[in-house]
C-alpha angles and dihedrals in degrees: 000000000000116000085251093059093046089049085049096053094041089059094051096051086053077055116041082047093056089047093054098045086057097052091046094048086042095048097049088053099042108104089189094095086199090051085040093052091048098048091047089050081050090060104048081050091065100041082062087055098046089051093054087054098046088054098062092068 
């Protein structure tokens, strides 16, 4: 893997981790239990793309 991928990656991963946090942290304070549903599925959404990141390294 070239330098540029790796920095790619890297930066996905940044990425796909800050997505998840919030959608954890969004999840836990949405009333709404269908919203809720949907964010949390969201976040799980976004855990499976950080693992496939994280697996090409």
């Amino acid at each position: 893997m070239t330098s540029k991928e790796l920095l790619y990656v890297e930066d996905a991963l940044g990425h796909e981790n800050f997505m998840k946090t919030c959608s954890k942290k969004t999840a836990a304070q949405i009333q709404d239990p269908v919203l809720s549903t949907y964010i949390a599925e969201l976040e799980q959404k976004h855990t499976e793309l950080f693992n496939k990141f994280l697996n090409l390294l």
